[in-house]
Structures are given as C-alpha cells and as structure tokens.
DOKE-768916 format. One record per residue (C-alpha): x, z, y; residue number from 1. Coordinates in nm, 2 decimals. Layout:
// DOKE-768916
PT|c1|c3|c2|nr
PT|X|Z|Y|NUM;
...
***
This chain:
// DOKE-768916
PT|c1|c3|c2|nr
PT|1.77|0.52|-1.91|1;
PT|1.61|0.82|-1.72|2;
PT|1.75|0.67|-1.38|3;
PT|1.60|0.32|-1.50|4;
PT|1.23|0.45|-1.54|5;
PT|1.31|0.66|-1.22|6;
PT|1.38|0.37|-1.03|7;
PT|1.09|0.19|-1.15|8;
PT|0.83|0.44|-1.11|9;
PT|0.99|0.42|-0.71|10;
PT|1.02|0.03|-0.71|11;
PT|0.54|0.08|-0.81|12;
PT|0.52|0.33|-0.57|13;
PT|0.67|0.16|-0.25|14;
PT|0.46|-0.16|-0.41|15;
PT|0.12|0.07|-0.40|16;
PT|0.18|0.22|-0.08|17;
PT|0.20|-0.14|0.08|18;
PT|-0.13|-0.22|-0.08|19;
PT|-0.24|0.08|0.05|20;
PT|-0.15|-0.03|0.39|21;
PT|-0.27|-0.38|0.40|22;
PT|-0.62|-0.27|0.29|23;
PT|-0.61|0.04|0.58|24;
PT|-0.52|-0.25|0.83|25;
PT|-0.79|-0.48|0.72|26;
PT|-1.08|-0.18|0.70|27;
PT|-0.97|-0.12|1.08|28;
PT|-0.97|-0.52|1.16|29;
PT|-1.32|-0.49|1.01|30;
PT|-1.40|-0.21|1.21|31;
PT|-1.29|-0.35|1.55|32;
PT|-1.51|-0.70|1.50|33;
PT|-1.80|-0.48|1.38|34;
PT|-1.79|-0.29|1.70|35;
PT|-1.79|-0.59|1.95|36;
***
C-alpha cells in the first residue's frame, strides 16, 4: 500500500513537472515575440 501511494505521489510529480515545463516554454515564446 506504501509502494502504491509512493508510486502515485511519483506518477503527480512527473505530471507537475511537465506543467512546469510547458508554462517555462510558453513565458520564453512570449518573451522572444515581445522582443521583435
């Protein structure tokens, strides 16, 4: 049950972290079109 939660807390994580990345990429695509 421990490994269950374990894995899920892992499965969020990986989940966040692409959010995380998505929303870097876009504030940097933002940033490019601003500059020109």
């Amino acid at each position: 049950r421990i490994g269950l939660s374990r894995e899920r807390v892992r499965q969020v994580g990986l989940v966040a972290l692409e959010k995380l990345k998505h929303a870097a990429r876009k504030k940097e695509l933002e940033a490019m079109l601003f500059e020109h």
